[in-house]
Backbone bond lengths (Angstrom), bond angles and torsions (degrees), N, CA, C in turn:
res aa  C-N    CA-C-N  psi(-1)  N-CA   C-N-CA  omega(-1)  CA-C   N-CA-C  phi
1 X - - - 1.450 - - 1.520 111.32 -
2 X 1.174 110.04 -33.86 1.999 108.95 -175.01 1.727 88.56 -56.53
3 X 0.715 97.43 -49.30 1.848 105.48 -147.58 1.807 102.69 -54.12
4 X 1.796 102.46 -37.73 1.283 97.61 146.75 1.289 141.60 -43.67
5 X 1.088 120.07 -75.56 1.442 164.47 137.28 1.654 124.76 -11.52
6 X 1.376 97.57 11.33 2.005 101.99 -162.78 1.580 99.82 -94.49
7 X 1.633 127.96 -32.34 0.977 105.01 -171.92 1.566 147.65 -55.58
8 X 1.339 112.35 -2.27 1.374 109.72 171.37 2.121 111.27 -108.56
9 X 1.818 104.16 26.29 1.334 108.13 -173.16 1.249 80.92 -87.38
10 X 1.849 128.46 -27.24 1.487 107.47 -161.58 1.572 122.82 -89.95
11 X 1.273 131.82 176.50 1.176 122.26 173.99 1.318 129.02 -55.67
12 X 1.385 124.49 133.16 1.661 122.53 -165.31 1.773 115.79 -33.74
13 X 1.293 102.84 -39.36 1.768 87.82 -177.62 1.549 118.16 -58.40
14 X 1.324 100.97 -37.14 1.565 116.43 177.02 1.683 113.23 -70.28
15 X 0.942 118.75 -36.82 1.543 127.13 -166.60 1.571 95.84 -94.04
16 X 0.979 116.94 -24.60 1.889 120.01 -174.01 1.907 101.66 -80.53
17 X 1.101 108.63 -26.22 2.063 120.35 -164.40 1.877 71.46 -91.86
18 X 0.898 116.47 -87.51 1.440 125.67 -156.46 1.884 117.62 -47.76
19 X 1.666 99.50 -25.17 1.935 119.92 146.65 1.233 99.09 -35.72
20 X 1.453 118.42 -82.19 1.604 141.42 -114.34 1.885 72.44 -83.20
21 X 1.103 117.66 -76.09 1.603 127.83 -164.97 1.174 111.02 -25.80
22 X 1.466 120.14 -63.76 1.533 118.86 161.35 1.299 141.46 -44.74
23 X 1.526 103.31 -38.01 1.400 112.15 -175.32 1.630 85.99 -88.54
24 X 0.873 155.06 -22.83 1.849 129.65 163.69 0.967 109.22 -59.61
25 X 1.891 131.40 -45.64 1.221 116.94 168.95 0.884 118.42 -57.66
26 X 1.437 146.91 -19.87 1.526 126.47 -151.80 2.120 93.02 -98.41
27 X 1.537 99.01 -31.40 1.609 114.73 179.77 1.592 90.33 -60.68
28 X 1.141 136.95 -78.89 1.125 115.58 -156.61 1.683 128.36 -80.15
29 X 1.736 108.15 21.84 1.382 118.14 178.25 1.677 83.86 -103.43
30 X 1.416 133.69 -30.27 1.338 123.75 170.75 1.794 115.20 -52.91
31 X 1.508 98.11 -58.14 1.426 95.76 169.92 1.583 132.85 -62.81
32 X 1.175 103.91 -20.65 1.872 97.45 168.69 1.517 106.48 -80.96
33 X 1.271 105.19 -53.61 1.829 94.28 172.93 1.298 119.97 -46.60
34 X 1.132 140.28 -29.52 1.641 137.55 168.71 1.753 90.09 -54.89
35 X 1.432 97.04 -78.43 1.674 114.53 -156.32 2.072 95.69 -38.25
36 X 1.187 108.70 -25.39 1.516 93.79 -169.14 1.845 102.46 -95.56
37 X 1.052 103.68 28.29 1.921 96.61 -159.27 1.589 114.27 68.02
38 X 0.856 131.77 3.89 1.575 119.09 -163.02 1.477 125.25 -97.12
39 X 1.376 141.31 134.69 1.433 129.85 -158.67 1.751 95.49 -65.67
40 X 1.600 89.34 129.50 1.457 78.65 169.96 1.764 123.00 -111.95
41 X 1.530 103.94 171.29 1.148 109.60 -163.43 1.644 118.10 -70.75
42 X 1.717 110.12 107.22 1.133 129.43 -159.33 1.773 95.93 -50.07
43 X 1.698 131.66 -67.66 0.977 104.84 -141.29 1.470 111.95 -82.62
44 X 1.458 120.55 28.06 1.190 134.80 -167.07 1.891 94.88 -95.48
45 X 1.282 120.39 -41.18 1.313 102.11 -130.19 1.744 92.35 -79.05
46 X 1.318 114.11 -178.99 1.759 129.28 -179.98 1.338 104.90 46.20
47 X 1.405 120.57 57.94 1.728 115.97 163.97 1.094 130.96 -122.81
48 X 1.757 97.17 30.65 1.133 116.66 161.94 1.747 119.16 -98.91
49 X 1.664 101.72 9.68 1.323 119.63 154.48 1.528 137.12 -93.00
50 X 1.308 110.40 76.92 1.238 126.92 -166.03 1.827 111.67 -9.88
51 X 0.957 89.21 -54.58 2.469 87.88 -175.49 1.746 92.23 -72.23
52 X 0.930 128.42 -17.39 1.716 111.11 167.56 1.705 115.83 -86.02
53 X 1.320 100.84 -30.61 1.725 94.82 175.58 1.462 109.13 -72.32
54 X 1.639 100.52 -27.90 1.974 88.81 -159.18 1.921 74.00 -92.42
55 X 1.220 162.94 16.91 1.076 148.74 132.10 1.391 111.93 -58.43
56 X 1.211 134.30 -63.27 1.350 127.57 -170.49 1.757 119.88 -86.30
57 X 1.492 97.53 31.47 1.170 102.74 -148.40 2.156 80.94 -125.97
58 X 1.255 110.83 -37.24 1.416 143.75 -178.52 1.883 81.31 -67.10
59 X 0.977 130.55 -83.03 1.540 148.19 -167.15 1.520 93.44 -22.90
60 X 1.422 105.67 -78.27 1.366 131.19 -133.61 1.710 85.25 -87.53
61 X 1.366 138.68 -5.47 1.495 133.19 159.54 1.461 108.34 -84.00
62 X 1.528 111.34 -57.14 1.037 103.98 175.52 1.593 144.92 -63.06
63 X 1.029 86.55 -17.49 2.011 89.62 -173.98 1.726 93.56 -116.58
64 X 1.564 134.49 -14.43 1.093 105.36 -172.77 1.881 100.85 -132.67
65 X 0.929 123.83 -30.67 1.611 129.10 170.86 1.044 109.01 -64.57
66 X 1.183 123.11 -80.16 1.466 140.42 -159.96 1.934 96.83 -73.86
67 X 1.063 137.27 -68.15 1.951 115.03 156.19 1.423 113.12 -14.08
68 X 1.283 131.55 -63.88 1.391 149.12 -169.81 1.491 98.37 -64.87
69 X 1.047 129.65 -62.28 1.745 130.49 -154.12 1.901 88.43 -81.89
70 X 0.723 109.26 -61.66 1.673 103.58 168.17 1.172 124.06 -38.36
71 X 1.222 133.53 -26.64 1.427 123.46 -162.60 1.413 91.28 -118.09
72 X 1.697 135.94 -11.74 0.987 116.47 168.18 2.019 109.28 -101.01
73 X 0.997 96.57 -14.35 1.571 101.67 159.65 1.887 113.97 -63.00
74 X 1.321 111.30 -33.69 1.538 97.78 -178.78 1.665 105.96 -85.80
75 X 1.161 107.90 0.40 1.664 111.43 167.11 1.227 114.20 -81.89
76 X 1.204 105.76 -42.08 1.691 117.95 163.39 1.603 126.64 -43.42
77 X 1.051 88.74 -44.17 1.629 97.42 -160.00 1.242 124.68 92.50
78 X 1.608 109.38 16.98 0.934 106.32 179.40 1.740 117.92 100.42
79 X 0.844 96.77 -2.39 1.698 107.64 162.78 1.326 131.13 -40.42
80 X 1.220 107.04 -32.55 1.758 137.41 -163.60 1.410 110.28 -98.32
81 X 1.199 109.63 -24.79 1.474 117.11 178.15 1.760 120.40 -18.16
82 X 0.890 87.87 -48.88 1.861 96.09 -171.70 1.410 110.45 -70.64
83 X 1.599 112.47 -31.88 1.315 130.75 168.07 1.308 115.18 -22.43
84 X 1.883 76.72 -88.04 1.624 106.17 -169.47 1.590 118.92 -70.66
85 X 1.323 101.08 -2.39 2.000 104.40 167.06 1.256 99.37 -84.03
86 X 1.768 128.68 -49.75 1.484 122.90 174.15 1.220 97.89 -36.86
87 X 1.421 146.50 -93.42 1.296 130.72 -177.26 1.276 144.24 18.78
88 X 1.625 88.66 -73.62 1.531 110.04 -171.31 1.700 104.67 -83.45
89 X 1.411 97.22 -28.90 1.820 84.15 179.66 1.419 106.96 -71.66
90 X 1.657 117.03 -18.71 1.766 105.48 -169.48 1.072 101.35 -89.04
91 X 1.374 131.35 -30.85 1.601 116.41 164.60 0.828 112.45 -34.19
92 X 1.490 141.32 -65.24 1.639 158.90 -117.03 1.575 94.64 -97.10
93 X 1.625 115.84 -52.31 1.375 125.06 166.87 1.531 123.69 -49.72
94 X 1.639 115.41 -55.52 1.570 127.54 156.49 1.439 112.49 -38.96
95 X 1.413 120.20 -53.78 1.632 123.24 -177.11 1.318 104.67 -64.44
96 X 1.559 141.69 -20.53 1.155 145.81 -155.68 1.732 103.58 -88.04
97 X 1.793 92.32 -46.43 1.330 98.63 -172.48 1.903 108.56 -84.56
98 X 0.942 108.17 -42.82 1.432 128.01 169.83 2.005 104.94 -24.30
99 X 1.432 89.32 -59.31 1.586 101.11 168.73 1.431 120.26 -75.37
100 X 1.273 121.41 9.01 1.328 111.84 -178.40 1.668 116.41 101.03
101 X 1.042 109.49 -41.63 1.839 120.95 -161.96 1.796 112.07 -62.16
């Protein structure tokens, strides 16, 4: 699953390009599900509004990357270290933009 899951281990410029990429995919799996009748997937939709991507963007480090990169970093010994600080600084960056700043 990390290996999935790495893009916010890297430094924000890298983890911010590799944001944006997904969240178009996920925007335009919102828009075919309309176009086909189909309920579409709520926490997808409007993330082509910058303070909602770097919001759901805050979520999905915190409760599911950064849990994950941690718990295989304390298997490590700490190996991961640099990882799981990428993390926490892109949260901090997401919360920045999230607020506007």
């Amino acid at each position: 699953h990390c290996v999935d899951l790495y893009a916010p281990t890297k430094k924000f410029e890298l983890s911010q390009i590799w944001a944006k990429k997904i969240n178009n995919e996920f925007s335009n799996q919102v828009k075919e599900e309309g176009e086909r009748g189909l309920a579409v997937t709520v926490f997808m939709l409007n993330l082509e509004k910058r303070s909602v991507m770097a919001k759901q963007e805050i979520g999905f480090i915190k409760h599911i990357v950064r849990p994950l990169w941690s718990v295989v970093n304390s298997f490590l010994d700490g190996y991961l270290d640099e990882a799981v600080k990428n993390c926490d600084d892109n949260s901090r960056e997401w919360e920045k933009i999230a607020e506007g700043n």
